[in-house]
C-alpha positions as CSV (number, residue, x, y, z in Angstrom):
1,X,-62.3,125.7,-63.3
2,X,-62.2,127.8,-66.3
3,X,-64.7,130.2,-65.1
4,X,-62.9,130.8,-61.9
5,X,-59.7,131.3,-63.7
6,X,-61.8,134.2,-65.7
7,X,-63.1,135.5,-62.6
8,X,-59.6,136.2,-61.4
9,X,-58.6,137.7,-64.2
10,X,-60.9,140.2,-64.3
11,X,-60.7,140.8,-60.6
12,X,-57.1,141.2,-61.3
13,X,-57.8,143.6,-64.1
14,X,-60.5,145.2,-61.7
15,X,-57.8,145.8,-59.4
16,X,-54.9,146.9,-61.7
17,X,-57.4,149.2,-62.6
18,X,-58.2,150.9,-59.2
19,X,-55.2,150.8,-58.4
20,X,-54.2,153.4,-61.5
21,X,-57.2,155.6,-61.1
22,X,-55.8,156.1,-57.2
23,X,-52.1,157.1,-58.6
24,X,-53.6,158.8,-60.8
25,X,-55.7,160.6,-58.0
26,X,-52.8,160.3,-55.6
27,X,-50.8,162.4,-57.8
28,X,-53.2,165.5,-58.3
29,X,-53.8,165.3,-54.6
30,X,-50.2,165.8,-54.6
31,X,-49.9,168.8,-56.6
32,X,-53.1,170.3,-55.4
33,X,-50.9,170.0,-51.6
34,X,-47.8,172.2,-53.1
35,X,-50.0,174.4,-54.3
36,X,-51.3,174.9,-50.6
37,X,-48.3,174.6,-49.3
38,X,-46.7,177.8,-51.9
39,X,-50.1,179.5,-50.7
40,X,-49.4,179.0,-47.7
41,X,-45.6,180.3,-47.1
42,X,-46.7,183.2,-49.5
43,X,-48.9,184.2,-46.8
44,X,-47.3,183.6,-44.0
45,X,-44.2,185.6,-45.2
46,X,-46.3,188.8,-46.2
47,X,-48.1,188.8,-42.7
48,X,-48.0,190.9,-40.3
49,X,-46.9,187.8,-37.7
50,X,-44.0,187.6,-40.2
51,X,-43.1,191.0,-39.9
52,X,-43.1,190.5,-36.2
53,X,-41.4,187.6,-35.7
54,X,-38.4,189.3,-37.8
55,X,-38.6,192.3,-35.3
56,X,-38.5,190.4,-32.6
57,X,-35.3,187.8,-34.1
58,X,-33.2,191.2,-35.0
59,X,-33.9,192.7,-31.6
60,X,-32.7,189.1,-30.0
61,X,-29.3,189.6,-32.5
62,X,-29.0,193.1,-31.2
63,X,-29.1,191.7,-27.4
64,X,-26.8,189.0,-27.7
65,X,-24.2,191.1,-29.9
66,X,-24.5,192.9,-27.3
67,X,-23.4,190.4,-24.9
68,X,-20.7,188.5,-26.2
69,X,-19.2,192.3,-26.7
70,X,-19.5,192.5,-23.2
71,X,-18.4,188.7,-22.6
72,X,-15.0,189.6,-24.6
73,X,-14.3,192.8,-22.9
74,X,-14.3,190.9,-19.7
75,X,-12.4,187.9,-21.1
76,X,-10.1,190.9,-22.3
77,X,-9.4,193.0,-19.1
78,X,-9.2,189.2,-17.1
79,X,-6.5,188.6,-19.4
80,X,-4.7,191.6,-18.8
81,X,-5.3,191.2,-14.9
82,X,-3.5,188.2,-14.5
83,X,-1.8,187.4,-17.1
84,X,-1.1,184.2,-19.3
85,X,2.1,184.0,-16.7
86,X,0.1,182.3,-14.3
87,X,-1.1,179.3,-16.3
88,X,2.2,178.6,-17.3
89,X,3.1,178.4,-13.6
90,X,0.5,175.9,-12.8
């Protein structure tokens, strides 16, 4: 009985162990992955695909500036054709 009671306690130990060492790993793995990660937006912001893609986003704002300008000109002259009378009258 005594011997099995041992036994678990050094499996116990064993596993208390193990169970450290992989924290312990878990938590350079961790660093290790913002590091990657920091490396990795670094990257992706200086590249060309970057540059690109912000091209492409403030050509986008241009169009659809564009458009609601155009959208409240015609909301404008509708307004001016018929009036806010004529919802009152409904």
């Amino acid at each position: 009985m005594l011997n099995k009671i041992k036994h678990l306690e050094d499996l116990v130990k064993k596993s208390v162990a193990l169970i450290k060492k992989l924290e312990d790993d878990n938590a350079v793995l961790q660093q290790q992955i913002q590091a990657l990660n920091a490396d990795r937006q670094r990257i992706i912001n200086n590249s060309a695909g970057a540059r690109e893609l912000a091209q492409f986003k403030g050509k986008v704002r241009k169009k659809l500036s564009r458009i609601t300008a155009r959208i409240d000109k015609a909301i404008t002259l509708q307004d001016t054709l018929f009036g806010e009378d004529s919802d009152d009258n409904q």
